[in-house]
N, C-alpha and C positions, 0 to 999 in steps of 0.2 A: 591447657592454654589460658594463659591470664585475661582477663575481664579488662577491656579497655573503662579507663574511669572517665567517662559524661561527664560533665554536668550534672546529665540527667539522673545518674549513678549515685554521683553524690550528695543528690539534694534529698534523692529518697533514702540516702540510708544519712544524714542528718536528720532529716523529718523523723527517722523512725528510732532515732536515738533519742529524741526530743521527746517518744511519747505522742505525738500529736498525729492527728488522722489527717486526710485530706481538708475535712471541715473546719479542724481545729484553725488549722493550719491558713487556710483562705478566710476565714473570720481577724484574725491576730492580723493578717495584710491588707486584707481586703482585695486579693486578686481570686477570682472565680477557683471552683476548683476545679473544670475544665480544662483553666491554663494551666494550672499547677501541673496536674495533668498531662496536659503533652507535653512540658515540659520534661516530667519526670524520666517519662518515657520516650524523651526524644523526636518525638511527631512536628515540634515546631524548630524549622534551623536555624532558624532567626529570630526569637522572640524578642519583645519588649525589654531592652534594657533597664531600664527601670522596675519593670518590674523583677528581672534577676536580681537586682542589687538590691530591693526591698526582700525578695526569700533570701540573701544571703545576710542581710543583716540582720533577721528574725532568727535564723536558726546560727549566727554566728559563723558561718562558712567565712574562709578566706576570701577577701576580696580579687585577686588573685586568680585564684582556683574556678571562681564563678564567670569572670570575663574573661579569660585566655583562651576558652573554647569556642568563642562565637567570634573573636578578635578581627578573622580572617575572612569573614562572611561577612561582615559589616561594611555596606558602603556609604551608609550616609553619612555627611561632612558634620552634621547636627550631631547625632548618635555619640560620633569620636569626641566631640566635643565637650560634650555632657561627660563623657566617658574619663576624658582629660580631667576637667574640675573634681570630681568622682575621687579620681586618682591622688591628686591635689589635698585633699581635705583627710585623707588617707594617707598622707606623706609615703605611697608607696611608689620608690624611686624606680624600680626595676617596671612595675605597671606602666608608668608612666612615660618611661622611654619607650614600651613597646606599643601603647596607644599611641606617644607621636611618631612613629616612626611610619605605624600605619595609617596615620593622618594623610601624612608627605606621599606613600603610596598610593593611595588609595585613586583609582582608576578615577573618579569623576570630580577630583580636587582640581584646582588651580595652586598650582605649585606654587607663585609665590605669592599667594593670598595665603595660603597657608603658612606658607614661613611666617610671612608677615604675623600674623593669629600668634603662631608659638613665639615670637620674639617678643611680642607684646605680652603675651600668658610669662614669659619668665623674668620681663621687668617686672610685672607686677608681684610676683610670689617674694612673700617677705625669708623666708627659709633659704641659706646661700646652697647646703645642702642639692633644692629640689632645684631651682633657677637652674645649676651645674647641672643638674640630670635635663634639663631642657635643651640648654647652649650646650652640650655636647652631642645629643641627637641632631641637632644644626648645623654645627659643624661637619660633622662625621656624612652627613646628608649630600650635603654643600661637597664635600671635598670629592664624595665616589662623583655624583654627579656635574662637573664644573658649575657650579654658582658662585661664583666668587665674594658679590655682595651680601650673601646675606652669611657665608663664612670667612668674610672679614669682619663682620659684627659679633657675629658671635665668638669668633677667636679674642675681638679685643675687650668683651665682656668676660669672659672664662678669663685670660690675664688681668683684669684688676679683681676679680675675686681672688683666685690664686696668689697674687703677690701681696695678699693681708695674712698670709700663712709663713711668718718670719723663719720657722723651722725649714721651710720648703724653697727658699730663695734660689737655690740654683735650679731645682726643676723648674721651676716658674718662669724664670729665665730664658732657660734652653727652648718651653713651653711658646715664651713670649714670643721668641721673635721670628715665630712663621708668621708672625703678625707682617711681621717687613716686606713679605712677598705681596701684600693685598692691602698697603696701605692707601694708595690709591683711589681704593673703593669706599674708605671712610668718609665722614663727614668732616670738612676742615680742621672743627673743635677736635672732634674724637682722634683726629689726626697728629695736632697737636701736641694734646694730652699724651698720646700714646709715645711718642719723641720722647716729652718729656719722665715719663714715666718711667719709658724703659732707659734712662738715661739715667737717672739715679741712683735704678736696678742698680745696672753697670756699676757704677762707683760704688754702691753697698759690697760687689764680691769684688770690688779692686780691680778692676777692667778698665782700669782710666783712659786708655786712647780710646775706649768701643762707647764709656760714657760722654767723653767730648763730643765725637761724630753723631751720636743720637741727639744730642742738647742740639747742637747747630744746626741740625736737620729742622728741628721744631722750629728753631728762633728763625730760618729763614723763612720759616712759613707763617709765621706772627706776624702781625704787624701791629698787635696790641703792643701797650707798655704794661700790663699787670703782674701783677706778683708773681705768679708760674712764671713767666718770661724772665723777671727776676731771679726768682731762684735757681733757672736751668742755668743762667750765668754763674752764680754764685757756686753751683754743680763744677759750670766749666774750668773756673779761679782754683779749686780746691785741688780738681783730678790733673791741672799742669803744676800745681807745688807739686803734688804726688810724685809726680812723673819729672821733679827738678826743673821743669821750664819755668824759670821767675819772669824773664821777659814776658812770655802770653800771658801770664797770671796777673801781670802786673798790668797791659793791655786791655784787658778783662775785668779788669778790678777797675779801671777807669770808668767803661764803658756801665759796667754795676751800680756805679756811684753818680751816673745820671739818673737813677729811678728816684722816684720821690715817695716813698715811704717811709717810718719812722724806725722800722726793722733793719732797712738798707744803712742808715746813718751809724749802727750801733756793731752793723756787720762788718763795715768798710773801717772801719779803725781797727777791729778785732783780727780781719783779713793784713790790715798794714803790717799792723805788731805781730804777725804770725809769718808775713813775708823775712823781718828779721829773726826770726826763729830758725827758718830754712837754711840764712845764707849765712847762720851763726855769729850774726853782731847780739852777743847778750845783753851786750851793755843798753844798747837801745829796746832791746827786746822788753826787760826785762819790768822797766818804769809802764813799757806802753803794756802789756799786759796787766799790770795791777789796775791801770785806770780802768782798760776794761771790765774787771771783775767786779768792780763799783757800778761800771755802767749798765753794765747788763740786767735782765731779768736772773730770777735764779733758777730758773729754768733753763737757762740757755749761755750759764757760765761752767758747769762742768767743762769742757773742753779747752776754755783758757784756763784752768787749774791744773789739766791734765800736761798741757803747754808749758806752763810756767815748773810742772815737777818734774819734766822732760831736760829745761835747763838746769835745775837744782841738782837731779841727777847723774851728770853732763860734769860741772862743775862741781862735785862732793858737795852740796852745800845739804848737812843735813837737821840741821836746825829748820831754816826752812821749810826743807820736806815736814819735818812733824808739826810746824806749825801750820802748813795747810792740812795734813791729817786732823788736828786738834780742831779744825774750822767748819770741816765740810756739812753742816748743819746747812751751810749758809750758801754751797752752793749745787750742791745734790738734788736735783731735779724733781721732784714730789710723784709723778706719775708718768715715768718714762715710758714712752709707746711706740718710738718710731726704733728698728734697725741701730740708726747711726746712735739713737740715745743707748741704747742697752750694749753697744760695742763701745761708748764712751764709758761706762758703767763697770764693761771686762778691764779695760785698759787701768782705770782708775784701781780696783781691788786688785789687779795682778799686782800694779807699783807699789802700791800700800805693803802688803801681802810679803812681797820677795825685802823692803823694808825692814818690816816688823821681823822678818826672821832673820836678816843680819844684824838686829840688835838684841839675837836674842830673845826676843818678846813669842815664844812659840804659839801660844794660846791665839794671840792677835794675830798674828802674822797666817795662821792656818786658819782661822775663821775668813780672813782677807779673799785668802785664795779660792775658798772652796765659796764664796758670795758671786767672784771672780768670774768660776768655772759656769755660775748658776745664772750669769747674763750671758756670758756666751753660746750658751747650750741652748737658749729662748731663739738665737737668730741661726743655730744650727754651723757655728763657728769652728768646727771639728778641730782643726788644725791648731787655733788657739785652745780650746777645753785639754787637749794631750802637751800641747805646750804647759800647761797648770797641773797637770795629772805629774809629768816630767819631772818639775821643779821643786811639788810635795813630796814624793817619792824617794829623789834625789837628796832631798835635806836628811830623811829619817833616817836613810842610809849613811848619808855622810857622817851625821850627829847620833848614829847608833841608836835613834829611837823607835821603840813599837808606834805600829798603829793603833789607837785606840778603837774599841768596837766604833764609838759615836759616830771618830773619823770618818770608819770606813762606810758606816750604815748613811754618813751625808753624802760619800761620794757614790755611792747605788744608787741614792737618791736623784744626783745631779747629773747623770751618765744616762739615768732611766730619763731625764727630761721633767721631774718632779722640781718642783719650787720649794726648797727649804727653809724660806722665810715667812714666818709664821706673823 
């Protein structure tokens, strides 16, 4: 019959692997060796937490392995708490859930004193990691048991953590918007925010009527004029060109160009000259885009380059084209971080890329691509990264050439989600 493993079990055959006596042992702690004692042997059900966690860190015992056998036997609200921080300073996530889980159980709590406690304990933990191990034991709490408020907080905490994981944009997503069922229970701001947030989402995966509806959701619940409010407009202008409605975009674009920032001024021209892009007047297109590539910061002119090579390409003009190729020092972004910049980034190297290799420029033209594949692959853009896999593929074969090892050893590279840019 196998030996159930204690606690008690395993502190004496630790102690005895250590070498150390009883004495040894409570001298190094400074807990009697009385306690030690019935501990050992199991006499006390409920001992002294702290002192478990001083023999477990003396002789090295898992943190873990020392708290999980009394876990169930614990009812003080103090004890689990200590227990918590404990847990915390141990980044041990699976502990951690199962002490607050037993927090929220635990017969002489007040339920939402306690939530309250864990929702404050996981704003404060700097670790997104351990936070996530909190607001998911919250939510998960919240949902068996109807609480609605305190898991409409923590669902819309868990989605703005989650939606800084570019790779993960659709789960995050699909994730997000059980937030809609409990938006209600937010705080106006956080309500908001969450509109707009998840409204951008939306337009990041191309959902343009689902990011319209979330933007106008927020905006009618603003009544500020602030930038966010701003920009969920600016959201709304973009996802009806997407979507061919010039009239609303153009409606939009009005109502945009009453905000008084110094952003809005440099937008609403770049938005004009990009209106004529849509409904293919080049001619005017083409002057109002240059200006703005002046105007702009250089942080925030890739996209009219991307614009302006859209009509070059449109119209054969390939002079042009190389001469913004020859240029892009001047408007290639220095530290792109957001989705739309790294998908402006794919766009840019795919064009260049399928270029250089209809003139022949192989070297160029395949560095292009596979730079291409390596922004795409950051915001987990599958459908464009095979769209690039396609179109290298499809050359070597057309043009009869081997892949080289290097080729192939970048594209494992950028498939695995590795950065090839040294």
């Amino acid at each position: 019959m196998l030996e159930v493993r204690t606690f008690g079990n395993v502190l004496k055959a630790y102690r005895e692997k250590a070498n150390l006596t009883l004495a040894e042992l409570s001298s190094k702690t400074e807990i009697s060796t009385a306690t030690i004692s019935k501990i050992e042997t199991d006499s006390l059900t409920r001992p002294n937490m702290r002192n478990v966690i001083e023999l477990a860190k003396e002789l090295k015992i898992p943190l873990y392995q020392a708290v999980t056998p009394y876990l169930d036997k614990i009812k003080r609200i103090e004890t689990l708490e200590f227990l918590l921080e404990v847990s915390l300073e141990q980044e041990n996530t699976i502990l951690i859930q199962k002490v607050a889980l037993r927090l929220l159980e635990c017969p002489k709590n007040n339920t939402f004193l306690s939530l309250d406690y864990l929702y404050q304990l996981a704003g404060n933990t700097k670790k997104v990691e351990l936070r996530m191990a909190i607001y998911d034991i919250i939510s998960h709490y919240c949902r068996e048991h109807g609480i609605p408020v305190y898991l409409a907080r923590s669902l819309f905490q868990k989605y703005m953590i989650r939606r800084e994981n570019f790779k993960e944009l659709d789960q995050a997503y699909i994730e997000g918007k059980e937030l809609l069922h409990y938006m209600s229970y937010l705080h106006r701001e956080e309500r908001i925010l969450a509109y707009y947030k998840l409204g951008v989402h939306a337009w990041c995966r191309k959902l343009y009527e689902e990011c319209i509806q979330l933007c106008k959701q927020g905006i009618d619940q603003d009544p500020s004029q602030s930038e966010k409010k701003a920009a969920a407009i600016l959201t709304i202008i973009t996802s009806y060109m997407e979507l061919g409605d010039y009239i609303l975009a153009t409606v939009y674009l009005d109502k945009y160009d009453e905000f008084d920032f110094p952003q809005v001024r440099k937008n609403v021209q770049y938005l004009r000259a990009k209106l004529y892009v849509k409904t293919e007047e080049f001619t005017k297109a083409i002057p109002a885009l240059q200006e703005c590539l002046e105007c702009q910061d250089q942080n925030d002119r890739l996209p009219i380059a991307n614009d302006l090579l859209a009509i070059y390409l449109e119209t054969d003009d390939k002079d042009r084209m190389q001469n913004i190729f020859l240029t892009e020092s001047t408007f290639l972004p220095a530290a792109p971080n957001t989705p739309s910049k790294y998908e402006q980034l794919g766009l840019y190297y795919r064009t260049k890329g399928v270029f250089y290799l209809q003139q022949d420029l192989v070297e160029l033209g395949v560095n292009s691509l596979i730079e291409s594949l390596t922004f795409y692959r950051k915001i987990g853009a599958l459908e464009e990264v095979n769209q690039g896999l396609t179109t290298l593929f499809e050359f070597h074969i057309t043009n009869r050439k081997n892949l080289s090892p290097e080729l192939l050893q970048n594209l494992v590279k950028v498939y695995n989600g590795s950065n090839i840019r040294s």
